[in-house]
C-alpha positions as CSV (number, residue, x, y, z in Angstrom):
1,X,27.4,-22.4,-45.2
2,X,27.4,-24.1,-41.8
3,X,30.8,-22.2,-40.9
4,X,28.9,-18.6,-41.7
5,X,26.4,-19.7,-38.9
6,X,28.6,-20.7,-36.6
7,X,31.0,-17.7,-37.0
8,X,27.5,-15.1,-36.2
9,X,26.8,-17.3,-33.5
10,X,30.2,-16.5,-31.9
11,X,29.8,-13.0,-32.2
12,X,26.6,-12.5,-30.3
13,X,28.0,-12.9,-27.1
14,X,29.8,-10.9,-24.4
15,X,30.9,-7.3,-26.0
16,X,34.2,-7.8,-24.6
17,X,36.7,-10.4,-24.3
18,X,37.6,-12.5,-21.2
19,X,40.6,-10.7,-20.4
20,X,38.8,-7.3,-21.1
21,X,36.8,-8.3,-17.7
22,X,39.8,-9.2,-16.1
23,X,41.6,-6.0,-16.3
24,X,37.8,-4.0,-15.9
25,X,38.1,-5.7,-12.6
26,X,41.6,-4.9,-11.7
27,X,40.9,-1.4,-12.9
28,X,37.7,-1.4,-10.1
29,X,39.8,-2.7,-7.7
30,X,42.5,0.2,-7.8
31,X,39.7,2.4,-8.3
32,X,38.1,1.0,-4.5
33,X,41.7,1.4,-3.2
34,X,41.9,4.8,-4.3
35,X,38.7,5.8,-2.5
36,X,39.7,3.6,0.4
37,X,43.1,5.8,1.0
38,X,41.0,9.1,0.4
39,X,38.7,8.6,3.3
40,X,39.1,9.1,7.1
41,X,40.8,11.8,8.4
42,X,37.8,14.0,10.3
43,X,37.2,14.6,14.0
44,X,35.0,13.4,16.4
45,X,34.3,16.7,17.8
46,X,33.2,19.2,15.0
47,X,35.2,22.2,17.5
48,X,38.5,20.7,16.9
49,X,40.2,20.9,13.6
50,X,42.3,17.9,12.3
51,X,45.2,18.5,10.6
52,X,44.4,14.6,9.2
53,X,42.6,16.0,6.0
54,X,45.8,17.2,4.8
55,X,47.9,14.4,4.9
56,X,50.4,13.4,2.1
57,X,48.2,10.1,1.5
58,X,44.6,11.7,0.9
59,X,46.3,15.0,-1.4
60,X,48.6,12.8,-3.8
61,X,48.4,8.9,-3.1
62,X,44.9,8.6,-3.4
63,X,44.1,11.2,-6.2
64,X,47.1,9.5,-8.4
65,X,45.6,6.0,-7.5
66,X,42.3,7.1,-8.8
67,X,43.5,8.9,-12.2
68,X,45.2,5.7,-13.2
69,X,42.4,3.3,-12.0
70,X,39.8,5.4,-14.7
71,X,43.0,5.2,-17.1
72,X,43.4,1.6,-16.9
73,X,39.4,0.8,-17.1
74,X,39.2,2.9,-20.4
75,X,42.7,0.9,-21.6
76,X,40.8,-1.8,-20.7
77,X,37.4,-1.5,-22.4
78,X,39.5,-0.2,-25.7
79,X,41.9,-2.9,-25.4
80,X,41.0,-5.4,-28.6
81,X,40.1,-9.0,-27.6
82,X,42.2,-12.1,-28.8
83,X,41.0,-13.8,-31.9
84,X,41.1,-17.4,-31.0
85,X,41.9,-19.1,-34.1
């Protein structure tokens, strides 16, 4: 009886596991990277053009970096917590 109050107990908490959270916030911080490459690249002077915007880094680094920061955040909310037995 005592182990069946214990055991609902346990489950009330957190949704997720502690190493859910960890990779959540892995996932964030390639996410932040992502948007940290995309930006930049315009010109003081709205007259001149900058070819800046269309560098290799803000058209493929940064979009890839992105795409797999959103895939590993949903890996890492579907990802099933350890039972600690």
């Amino acid at each position: 009886m005592a182990k069946k109050i214990r055991d609902s107990k346990e489950t009330a908490g957190f949704a997720l596991g502690k190493e859910n959270y960890k990779l959540l916030a892995i996932g964030f911080a390639i996410i932040v990277l992502g948007f940290i490459l995309l930006a930049g690249g315009g010109s003081n002077d709205p007259n001149v053009f900058s070819e800046d915007i269309f560098s290799f880094r803000r058209l493929t680094i940064a979009p890839v970096l992105l795409l797999v920061g959103f895939i590993f955040e949903i890996y890492a909310i579907m990802k099933k917590p350890k039972e600690d037995q």
